[in-house]
C-alpha positions as CSV (number, residue, x, y, z in Angstrom):
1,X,3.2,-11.1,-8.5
2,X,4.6,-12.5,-12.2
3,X,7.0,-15.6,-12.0
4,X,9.6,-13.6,-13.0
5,X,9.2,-10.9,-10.1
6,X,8.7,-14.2,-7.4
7,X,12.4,-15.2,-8.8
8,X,14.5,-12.0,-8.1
9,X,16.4,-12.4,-4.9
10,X,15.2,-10.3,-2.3
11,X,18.8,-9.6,-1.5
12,X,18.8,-8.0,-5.1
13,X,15.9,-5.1,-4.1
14,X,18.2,-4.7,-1.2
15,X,21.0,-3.7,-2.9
16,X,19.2,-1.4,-5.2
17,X,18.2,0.3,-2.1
18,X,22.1,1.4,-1.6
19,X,22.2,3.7,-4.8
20,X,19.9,6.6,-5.7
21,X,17.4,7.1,-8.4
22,X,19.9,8.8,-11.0
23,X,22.3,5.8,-10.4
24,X,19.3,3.3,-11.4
25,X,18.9,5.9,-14.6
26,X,22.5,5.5,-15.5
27,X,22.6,1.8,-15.0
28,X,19.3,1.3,-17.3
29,X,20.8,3.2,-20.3
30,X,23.3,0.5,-20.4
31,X,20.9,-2.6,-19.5
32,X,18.4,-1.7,-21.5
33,X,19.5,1.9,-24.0
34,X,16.1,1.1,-25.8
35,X,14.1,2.4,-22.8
36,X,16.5,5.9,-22.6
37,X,13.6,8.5,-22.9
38,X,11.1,6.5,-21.2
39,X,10.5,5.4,-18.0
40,X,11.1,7.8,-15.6
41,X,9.1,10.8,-14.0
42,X,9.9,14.0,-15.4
43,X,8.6,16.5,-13.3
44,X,9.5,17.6,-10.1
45,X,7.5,15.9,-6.7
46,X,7.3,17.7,-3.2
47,X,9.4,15.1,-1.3
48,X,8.2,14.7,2.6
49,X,11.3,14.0,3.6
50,X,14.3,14.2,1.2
51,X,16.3,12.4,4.1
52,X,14.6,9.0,3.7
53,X,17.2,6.5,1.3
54,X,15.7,5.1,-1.9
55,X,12.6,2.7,-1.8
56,X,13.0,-0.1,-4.2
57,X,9.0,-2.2,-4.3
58,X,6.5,-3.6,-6.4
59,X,3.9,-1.6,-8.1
60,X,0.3,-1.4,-6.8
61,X,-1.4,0.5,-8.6
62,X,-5.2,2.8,-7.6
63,X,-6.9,5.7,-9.3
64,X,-8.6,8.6,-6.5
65,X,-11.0,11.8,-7.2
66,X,-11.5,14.0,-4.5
67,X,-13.5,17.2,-6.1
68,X,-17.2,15.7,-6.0
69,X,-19.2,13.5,-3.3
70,X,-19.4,9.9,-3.6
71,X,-21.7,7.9,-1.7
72,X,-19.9,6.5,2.2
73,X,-20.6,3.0,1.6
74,X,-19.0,3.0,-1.5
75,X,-16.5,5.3,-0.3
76,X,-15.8,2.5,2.6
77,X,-15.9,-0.7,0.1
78,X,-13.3,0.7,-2.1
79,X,-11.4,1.4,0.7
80,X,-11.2,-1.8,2.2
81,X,-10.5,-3.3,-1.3
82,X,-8.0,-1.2,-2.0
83,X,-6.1,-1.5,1.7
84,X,-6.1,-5.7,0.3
85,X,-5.1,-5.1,-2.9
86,X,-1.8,-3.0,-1.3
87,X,-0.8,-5.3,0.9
88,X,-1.6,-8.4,-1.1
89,X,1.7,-11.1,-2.4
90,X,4.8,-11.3,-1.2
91,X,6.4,-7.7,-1.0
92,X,8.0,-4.9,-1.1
93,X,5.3,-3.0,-2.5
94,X,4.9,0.8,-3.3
95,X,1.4,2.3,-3.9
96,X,1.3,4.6,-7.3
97,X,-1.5,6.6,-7.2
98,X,-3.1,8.7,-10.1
99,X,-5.3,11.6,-8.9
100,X,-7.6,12.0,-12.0
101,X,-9.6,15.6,-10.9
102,X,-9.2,18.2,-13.3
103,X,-6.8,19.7,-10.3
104,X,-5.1,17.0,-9.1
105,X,-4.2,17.7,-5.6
106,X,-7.4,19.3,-4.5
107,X,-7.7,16.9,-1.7
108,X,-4.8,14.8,-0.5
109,X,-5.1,11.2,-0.2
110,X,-1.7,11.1,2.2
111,X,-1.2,12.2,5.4
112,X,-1.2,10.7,8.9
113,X,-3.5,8.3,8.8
114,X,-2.9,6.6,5.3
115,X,0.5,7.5,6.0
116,X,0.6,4.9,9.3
117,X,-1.6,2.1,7.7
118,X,0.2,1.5,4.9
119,X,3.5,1.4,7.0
120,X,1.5,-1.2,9.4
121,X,0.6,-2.9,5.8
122,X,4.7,-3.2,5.4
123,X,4.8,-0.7,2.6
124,X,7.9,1.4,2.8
125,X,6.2,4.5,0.5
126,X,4.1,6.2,-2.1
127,X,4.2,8.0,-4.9
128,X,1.2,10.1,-6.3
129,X,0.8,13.2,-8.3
130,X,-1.8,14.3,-6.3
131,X,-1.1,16.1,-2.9
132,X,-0.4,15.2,0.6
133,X,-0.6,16.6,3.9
134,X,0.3,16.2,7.8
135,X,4.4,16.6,6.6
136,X,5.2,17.4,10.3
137,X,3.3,14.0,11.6
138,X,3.5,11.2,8.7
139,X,4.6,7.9,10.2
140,X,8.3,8.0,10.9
141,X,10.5,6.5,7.6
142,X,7.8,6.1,5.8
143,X,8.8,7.7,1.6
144,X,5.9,9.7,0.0
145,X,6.6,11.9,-3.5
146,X,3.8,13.7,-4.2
147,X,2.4,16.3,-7.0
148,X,1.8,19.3,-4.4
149,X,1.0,20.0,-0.7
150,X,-2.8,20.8,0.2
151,X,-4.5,20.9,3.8
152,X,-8.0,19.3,3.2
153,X,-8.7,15.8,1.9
154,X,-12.2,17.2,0.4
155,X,-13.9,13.8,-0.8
156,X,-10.7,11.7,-1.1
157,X,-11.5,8.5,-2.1
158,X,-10.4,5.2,-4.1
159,X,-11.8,5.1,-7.6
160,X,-9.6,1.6,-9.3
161,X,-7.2,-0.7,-8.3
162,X,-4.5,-2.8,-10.7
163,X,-4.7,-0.7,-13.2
164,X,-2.6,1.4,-15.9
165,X,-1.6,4.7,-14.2
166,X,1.2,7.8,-15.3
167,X,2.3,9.8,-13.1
168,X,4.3,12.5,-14.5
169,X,5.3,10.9,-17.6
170,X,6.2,7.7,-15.6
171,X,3.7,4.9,-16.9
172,X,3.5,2.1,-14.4
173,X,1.7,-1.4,-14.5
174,X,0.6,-3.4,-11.5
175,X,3.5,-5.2,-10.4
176,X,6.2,-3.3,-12.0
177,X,9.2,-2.7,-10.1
178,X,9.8,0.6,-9.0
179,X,12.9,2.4,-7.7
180,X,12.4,6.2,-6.3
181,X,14.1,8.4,-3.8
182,X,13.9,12.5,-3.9
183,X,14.7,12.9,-7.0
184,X,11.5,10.8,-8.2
185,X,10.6,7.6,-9.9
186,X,11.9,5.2,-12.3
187,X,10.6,1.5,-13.9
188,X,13.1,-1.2,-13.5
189,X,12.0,-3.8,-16.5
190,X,12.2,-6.9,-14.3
191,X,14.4,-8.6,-17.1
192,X,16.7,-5.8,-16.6
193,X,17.5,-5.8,-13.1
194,X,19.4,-8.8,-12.8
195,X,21.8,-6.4,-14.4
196,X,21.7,-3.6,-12.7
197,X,24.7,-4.1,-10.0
198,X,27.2,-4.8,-12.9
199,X,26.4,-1.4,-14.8
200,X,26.1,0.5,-11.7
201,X,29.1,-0.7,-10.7
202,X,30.5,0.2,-14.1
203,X,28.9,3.9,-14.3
204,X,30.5,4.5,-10.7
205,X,33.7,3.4,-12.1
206,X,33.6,5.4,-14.8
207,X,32.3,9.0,-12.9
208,X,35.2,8.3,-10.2
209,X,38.0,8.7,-13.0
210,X,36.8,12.4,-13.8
211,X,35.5,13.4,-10.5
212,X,38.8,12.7,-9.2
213,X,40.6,14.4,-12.1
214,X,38.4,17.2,-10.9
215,X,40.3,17.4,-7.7
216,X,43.5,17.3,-9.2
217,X,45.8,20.9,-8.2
218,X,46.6,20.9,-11.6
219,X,43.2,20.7,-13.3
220,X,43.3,21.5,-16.6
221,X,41.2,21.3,-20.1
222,X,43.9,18.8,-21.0
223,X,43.6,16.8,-17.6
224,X,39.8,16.7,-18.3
225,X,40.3,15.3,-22.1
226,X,42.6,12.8,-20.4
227,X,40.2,12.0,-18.1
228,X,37.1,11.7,-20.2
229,X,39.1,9.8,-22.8
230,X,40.3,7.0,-19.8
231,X,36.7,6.7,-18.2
232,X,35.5,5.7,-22.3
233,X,38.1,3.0,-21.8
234,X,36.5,1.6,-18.8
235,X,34.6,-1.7,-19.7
């Protein structure tokens, strides 16, 4: 973990964990407006259970292939590296895994098993555009967003660890923070996030001024202009 990821408050990550993904988007436009079209995922994830609230973690990072064989000792090494790599430093951390087959998905690194460990490990989720299985018996609470659904796990297995992955236009470094929920990922820059319960606080402030004009019996395009023109004045 950097020096400047060891010195956000835990109590911080917490609070992230109140507000959903597209609340964390809103925020960053303000914290950071440089980083506007960039970031964030920007396809949609199969979501095994859209009931979980967000989890807010620490970026560890793997590559996998499924489609050919590999040899089982291999197979096992990488395995057992990777399992230490995901649970190592002070946490939260969330797994983001590329699947780099010509089809990713073809065989699904998550399901029950992987699911359970990585809970055990005191992960709260993953994120992958590759598939997963087992939706019905995944270790209770525990987040995955994946690129599809598939039944087998072929010849799942780790390829790298730490290193530079995208996952639906999201491109994520070891150790970056990462906020997701059902509506998929985003990068918090770690400079940034200090911020981020003043501009949330601020975006909610603003929204609440037209949603409750919304509501209003006597709604009209002229209630609206008011509306929008009073939440601009919001600072």
């Amino acid at each position: 973990m950097t020096s400047l990821a060891a010195s956000l408050d835990p109590s911080l990550l917490e609070h992230l964990r109140q507000f959903d993904t597209p609340t964390i988007c809103n925020a960053l436009e303000h914290a950071v407006p440089e980083r506007r079209t960039v970031g964030f995922t920007t396809e949609p994830f199969v979501c095994a259970d859209p009931a979980l609230p967000p989890i807010v973690g620490y970026a560890r990072t793997a590559t996998i292939r499924a489609a050919n064989k590999v040899d089982p000792v291999r197979k096992r090494e990488n395995a057992l590296r990777y399992y230490e790599y995901v649970a190592s430093d002070p946490g939260p951390n969330i797994v983001v895994i590329q699947d780099l087959d010509s089809r990713p998905g073809i065989g699904a690194h998550w399901g029950e098993v992987n699911s359970n460990i990585h809970k055990a490990l005191g992960l709260p989720g993953g994120i992958t555009n590759g598939a997963i299985r087992d939706l019905d018996v995944l270790a209770p609470g525990f987040q995955l967003l994946g690129g599809k659904i598939s039944p087998s796990h072929v010849y799942v297995r780790v390829e790298d660890i730490g290193i530079d992955v995208e996952i639906f236009g999201m491109s994520v470094k070891h150790g970056d923070l990462i906020h997701a929920d059902r509506h998929g990922a985003v990068v918090i820059p770690l400079e940034a996030t200090p911020k981020l319960p003043e501009y949330i606080d601020l975006c909610i402030r603003r929204e609440a001024v037209i949603l409750e004009a919304c509501k209003r019996p006597d709604f009209t395009i002229e209630v609206l202009k008011q509306a929008i023109g009073d939440s601009a004045e919001i600072h």
